[in-house]
C-alpha positions as CSV (number, residue, x, y, z in Angstrom):
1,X,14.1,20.3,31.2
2,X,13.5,23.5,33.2
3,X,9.6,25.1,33.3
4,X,8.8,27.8,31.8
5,X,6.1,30.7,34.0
6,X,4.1,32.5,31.3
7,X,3.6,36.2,32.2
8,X,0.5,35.8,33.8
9,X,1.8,33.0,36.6
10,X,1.7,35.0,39.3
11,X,-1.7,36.3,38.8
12,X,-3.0,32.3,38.5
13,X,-0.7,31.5,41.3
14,X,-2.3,34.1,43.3
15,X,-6.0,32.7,42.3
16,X,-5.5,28.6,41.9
17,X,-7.3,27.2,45.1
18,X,-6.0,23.9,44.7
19,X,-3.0,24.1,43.9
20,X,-3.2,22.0,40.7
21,X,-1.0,22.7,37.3
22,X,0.4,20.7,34.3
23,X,3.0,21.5,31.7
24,X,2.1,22.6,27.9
25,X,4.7,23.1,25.4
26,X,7.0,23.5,28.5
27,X,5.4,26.3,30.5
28,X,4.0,25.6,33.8
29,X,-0.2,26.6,34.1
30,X,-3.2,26.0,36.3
31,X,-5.1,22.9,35.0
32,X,-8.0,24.2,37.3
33,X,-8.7,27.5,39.8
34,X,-12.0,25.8,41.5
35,X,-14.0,22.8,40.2
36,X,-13.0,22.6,36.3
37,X,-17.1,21.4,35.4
38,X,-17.9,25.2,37.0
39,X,-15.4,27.0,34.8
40,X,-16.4,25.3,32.1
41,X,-19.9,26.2,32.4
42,X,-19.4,29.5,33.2
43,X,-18.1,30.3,29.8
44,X,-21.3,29.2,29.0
45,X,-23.5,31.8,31.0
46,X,-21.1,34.7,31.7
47,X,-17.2,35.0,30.6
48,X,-13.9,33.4,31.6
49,X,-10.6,34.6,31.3
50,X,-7.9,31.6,30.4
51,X,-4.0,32.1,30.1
52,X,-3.1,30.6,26.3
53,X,0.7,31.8,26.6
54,X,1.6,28.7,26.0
55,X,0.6,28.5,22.0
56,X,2.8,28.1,19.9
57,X,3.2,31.3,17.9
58,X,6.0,32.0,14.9
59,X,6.7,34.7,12.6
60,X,7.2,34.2,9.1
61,X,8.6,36.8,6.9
62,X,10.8,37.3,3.9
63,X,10.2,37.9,-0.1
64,X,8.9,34.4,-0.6
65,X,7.0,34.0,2.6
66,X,3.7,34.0,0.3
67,X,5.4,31.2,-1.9
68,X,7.0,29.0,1.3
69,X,3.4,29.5,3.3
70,X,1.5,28.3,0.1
71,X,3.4,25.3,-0.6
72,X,3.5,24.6,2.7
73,X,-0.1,24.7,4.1
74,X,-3.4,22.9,3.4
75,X,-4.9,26.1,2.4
76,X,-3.7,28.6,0.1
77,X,-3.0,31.5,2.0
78,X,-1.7,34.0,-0.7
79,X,-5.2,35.9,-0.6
80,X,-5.5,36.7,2.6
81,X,-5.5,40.3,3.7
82,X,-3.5,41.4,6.6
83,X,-5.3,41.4,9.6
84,X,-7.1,38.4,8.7
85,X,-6.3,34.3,9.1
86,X,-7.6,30.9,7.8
87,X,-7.0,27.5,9.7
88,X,-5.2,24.7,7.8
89,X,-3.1,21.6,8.1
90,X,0.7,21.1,7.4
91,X,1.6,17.7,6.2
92,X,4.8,15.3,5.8
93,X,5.7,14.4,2.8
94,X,3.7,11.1,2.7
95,X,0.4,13.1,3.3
96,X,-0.2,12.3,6.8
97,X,-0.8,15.2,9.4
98,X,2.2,16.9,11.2
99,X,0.2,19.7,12.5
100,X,-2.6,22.0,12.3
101,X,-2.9,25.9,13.3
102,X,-4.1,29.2,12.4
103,X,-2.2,31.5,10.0
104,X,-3.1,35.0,10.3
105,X,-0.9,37.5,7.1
106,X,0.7,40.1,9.4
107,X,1.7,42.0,6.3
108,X,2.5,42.3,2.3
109,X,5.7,39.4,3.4
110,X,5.0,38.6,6.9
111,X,2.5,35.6,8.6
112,X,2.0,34.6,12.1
113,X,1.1,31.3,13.0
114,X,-0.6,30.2,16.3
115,X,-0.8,26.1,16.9
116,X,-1.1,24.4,20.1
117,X,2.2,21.7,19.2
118,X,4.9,23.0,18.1
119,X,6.8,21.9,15.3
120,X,9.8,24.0,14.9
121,X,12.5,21.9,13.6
122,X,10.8,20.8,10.8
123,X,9.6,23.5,9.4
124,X,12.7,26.1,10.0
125,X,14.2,23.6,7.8
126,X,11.9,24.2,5.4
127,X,12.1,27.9,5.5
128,X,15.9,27.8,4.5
129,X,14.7,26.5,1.3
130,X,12.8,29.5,0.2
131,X,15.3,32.1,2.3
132,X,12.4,32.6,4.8
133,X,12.9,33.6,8.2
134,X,11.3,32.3,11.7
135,X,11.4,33.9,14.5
136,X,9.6,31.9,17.7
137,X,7.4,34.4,19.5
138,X,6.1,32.0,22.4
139,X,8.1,33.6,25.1
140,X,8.2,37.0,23.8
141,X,4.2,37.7,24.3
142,X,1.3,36.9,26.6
143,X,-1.7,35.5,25.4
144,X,-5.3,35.8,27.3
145,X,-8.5,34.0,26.0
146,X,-11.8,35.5,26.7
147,X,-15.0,33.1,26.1
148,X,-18.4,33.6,26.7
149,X,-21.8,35.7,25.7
150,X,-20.3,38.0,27.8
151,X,-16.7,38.5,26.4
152,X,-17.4,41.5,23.9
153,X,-19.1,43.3,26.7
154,X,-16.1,42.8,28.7
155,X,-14.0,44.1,26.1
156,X,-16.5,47.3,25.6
157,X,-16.1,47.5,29.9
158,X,-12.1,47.7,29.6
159,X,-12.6,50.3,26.9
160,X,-11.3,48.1,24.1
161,X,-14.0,49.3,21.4
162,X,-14.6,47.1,18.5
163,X,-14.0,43.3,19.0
164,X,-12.8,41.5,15.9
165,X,-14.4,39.5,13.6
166,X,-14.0,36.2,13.3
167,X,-10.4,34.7,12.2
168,X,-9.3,38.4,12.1
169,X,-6.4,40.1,14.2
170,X,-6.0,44.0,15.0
171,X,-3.4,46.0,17.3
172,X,-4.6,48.5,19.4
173,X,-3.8,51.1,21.6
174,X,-5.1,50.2,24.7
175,X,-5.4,53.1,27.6
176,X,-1.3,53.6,26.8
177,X,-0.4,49.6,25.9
178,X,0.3,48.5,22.9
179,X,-1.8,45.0,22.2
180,X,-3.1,42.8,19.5
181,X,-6.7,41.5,19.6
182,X,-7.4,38.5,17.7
183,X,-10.8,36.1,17.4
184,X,-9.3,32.8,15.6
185,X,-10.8,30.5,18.7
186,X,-13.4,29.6,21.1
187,X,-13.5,34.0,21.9
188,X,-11.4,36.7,21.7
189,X,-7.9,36.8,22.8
190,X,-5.3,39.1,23.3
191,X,-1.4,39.5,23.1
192,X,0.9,41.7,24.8
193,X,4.6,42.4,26.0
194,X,5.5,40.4,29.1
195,X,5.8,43.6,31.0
196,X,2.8,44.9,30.5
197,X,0.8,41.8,30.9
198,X,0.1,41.4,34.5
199,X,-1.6,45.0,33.8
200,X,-3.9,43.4,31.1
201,X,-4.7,41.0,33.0
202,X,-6.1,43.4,36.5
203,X,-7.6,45.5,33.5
204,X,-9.7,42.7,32.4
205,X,-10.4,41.7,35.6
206,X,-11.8,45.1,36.7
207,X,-14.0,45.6,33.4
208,X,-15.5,41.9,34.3
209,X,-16.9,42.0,37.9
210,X,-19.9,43.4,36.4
211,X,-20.6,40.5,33.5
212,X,-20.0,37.4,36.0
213,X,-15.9,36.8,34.6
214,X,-13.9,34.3,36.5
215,X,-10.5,32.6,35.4
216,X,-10.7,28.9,33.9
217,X,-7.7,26.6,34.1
218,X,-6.8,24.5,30.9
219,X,-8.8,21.5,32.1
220,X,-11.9,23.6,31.4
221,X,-10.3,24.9,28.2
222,X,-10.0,21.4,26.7
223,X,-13.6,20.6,27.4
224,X,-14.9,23.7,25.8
225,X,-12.8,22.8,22.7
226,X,-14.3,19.3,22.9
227,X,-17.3,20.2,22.8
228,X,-17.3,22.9,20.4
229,X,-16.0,20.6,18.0
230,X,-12.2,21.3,17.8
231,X,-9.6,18.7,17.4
232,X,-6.4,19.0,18.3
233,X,-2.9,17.6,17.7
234,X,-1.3,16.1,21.0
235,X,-4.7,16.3,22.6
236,X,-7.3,14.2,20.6
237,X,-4.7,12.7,17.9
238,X,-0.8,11.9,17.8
239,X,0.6,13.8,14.8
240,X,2.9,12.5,12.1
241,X,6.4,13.6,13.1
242,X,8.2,10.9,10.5
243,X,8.8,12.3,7.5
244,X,6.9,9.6,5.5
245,X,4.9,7.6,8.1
246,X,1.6,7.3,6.6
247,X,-0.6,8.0,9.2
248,X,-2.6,9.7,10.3
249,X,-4.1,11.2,7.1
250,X,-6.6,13.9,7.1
251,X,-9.1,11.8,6.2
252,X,-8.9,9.6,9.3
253,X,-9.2,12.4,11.1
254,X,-12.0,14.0,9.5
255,X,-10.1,17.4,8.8
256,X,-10.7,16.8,4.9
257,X,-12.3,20.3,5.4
258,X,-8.9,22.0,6.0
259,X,-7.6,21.0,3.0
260,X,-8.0,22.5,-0.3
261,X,-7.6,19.7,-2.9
262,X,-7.3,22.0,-5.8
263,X,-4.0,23.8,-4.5
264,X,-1.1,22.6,-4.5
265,X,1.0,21.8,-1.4
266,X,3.6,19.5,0.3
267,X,2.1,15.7,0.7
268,X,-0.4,16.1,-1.7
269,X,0.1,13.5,-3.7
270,X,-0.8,11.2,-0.3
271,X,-3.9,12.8,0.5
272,X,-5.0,11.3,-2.9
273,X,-3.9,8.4,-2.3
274,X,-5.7,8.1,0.4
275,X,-9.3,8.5,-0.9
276,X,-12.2,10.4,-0.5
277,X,-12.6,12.9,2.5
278,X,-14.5,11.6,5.7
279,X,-16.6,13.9,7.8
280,X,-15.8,13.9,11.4
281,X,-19.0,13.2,13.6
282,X,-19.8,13.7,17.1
283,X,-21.2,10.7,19.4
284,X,-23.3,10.7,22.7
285,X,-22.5,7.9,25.2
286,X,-25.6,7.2,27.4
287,X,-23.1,7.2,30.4
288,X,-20.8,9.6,32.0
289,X,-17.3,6.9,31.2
290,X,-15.9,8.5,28.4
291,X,-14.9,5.4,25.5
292,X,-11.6,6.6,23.7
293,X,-10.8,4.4,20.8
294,X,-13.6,2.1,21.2
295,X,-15.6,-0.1,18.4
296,X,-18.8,1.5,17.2
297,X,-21.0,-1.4,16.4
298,X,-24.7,-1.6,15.1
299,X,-26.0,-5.1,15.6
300,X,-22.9,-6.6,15.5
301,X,-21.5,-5.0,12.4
302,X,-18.3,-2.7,12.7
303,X,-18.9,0.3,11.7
304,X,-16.2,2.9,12.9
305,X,-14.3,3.6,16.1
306,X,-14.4,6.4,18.1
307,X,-10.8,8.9,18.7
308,X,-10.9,10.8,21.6
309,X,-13.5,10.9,24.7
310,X,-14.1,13.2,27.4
311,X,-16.9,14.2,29.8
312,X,-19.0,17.3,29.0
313,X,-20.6,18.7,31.8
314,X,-22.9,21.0,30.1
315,X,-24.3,17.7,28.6
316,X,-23.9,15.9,31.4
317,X,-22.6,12.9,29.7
318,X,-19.4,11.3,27.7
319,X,-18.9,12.4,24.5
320,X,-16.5,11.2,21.6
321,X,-15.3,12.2,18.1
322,X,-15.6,9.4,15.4
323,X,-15.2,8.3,11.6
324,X,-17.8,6.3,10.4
325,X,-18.0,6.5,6.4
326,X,-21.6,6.2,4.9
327,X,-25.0,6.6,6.6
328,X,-24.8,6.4,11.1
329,X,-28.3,4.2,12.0
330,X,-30.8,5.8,13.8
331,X,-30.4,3.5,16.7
332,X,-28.9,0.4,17.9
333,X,-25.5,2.1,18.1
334,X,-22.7,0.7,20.5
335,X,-19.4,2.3,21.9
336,X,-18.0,-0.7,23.2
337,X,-20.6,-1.7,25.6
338,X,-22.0,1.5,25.9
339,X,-24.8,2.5,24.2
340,X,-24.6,5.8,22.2
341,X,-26.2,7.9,19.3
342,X,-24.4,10.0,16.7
343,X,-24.5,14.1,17.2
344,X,-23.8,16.6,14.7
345,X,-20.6,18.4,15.7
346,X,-20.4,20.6,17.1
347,X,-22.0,19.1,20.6
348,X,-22.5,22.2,22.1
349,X,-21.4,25.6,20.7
350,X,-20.4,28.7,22.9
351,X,-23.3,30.6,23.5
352,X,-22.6,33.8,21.0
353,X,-21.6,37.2,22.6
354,X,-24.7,39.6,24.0
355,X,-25.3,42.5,22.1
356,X,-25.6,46.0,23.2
357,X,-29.1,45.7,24.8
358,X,-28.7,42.8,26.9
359,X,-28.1,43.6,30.9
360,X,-25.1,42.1,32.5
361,X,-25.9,38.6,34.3
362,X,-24.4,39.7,37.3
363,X,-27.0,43.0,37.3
364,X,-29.8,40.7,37.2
């Protein structure tokens, strides 16, 4: 299969040091520009600029697109305004977890929805039922992530006034381009034609020399997401591509917050089945190994097992997402043979963005 460049690959070639990329959703991207722990802190003090191109993005649209979107999401979108979004789950028909994403109502008959795994197939199939359309937007738009305290005065710098709220979505008429600003992550992002994106990207880039900006690869992506809490599919968990394979159910996953019992959608049924909700906890190793998939044991006793595990260098140790139904001890807890210490998720949120009287880092 041939590699995709997103629109902004010859601005990261330009800037990757080392000369190190991996593939997502079958575009090409730098996994890091520098050291990855740097560009992940520097979201934390300043404001990076990542390329999230790759996201999978569809349009949905047709006379039962409210009806098709609310049978087949987690969360019933039919009251959302245009502009705005809500996350949610998509199931199989057994209940377990296909996918999750953000679905943002473009119009009166018209969603968009951004995920980071695509799951095309399935879900055009699903379209035909109700006469709904679905277009694949991926390689028809760039997309930029901004993070950081810094990011809204960025924005203000590059003369794009009024930053969204969260999980909303605008379009705006930027200095002579026409681009959409959205907030449903980590920051702000922003989408635009392929021609005009290598544009954006020098306009960002000018507007952020004063507030400390610097690109970040998607190495330093994934940590921020880990330690802001955010699971995702094909990252921290293997979604549920059979039609009726069981697992793995919201529950196990500790996503029984996306889900909205009392509406009605596909796999329901299974998600009763499959008990009460469990909460989705964070866990400190006291070493810098993270401990995917290991036991969690409190004097001897099984109690869980942690999913994924990565290093945080903000925390400057391992960290891990867990299920452990009913009350975590206050000590005594194992990973393995590591001993840890439950966290309240998230870890470590990103700093929230400066207001208007704060001076710019790099002024300081």
């Amino acid at each position: 299969m041939s590699l995709l460049a997103t629109p902004f690959h010859a601005r990261a070639a330009e800037l990757s040091r080392n000369n190190v990329w991996e593939t997502r959703n079958g575009f090409t991207l730098a996994s890091c520009y520098g050291r990855t722990d740097d560009e992940a802190l520097a979201a934390r003090f300043g404001a990076v600029l990542a390329d999230i191109s790759w996201h999978w993005r569809i349009e949905i649209a047709g006379l039962r697109a409210v009806e098709f979107v609310s049978r087949l999401f987690t969360r019933n979108p039919a009251s959302l305004m245009p502009g705005m979004a809500l996350e949610a789950l998509w199931l199989n028909d057994a209940g377990a977890v296909r996918g999750a994403g953000t679905l943002a109502r473009t119009g009166e008959d018209s969603f968009r929805l951004v995920a980071a795994l695509e799951d095309a197939d399935w879900i055009a199939r699903a379209a035909r039922l109700y006469g709904v359309t679905i277009a694949d937007k991926t390689a028809a738009e760039g997309g930029l992530a901004l993070i950081g305290p810094a990011a809204s005065k960025v924005l203000d710098a590059a003369g794009l006034d009024g930053a969204p709220e969260p999980m909303s979505a605008r379009r705006v008429s930027w200095r002579g381009l026409d681009v959409t600003l959205s907030r449903f992550g980590l920051g702000y992002e922003l989408w635009c034609e392929p021609d005009i994106a290598l544009i954006a990207w020098d306009r960002l880039v000018a507007a952020g020399q004063g507030w400390a900006l610097r690109p970040a690869g998607q190495a330093a992506l994934d940590i921020l997401e880990f330690e802001s809490g955010l699971m995702r599919a094909g990252r921290d968990y293997r979604p549920a591509r059979d039609g009726f394979a069981p697992q793995p159910s919201p529950q196990s996953l500790g996503l029984g917050g996306l889900v909205d019992r009392s509406h009605i959608f596909n796999g329901r049924a299974g998600v009763f089945a499959g008990g009460p909700d469990s909460p989705l906890s964070g866990v400190l190793l006291d070493g810098e190994k993270p401990v995917p998939g290991a036991v969690l044991t409190h004097q001897g006793r099984a109690l869980g097992r942690t999913l994924s595990s990565r290093f945080s260098p903000a925390m400057r140790c391992a960290i891990a997402f867990a299920i452990v139904p009913g009350t975590w001890p206050a000590s005594g807890l194992m990973a393995g043979t590591m001993p840890c210490r439950a966290a309240a998720l998230p870890f470590l949120p990103i700093p929230a963005p400066m207001d208007a009287t704060e001076p710019s880092p790099a002024a300081v």
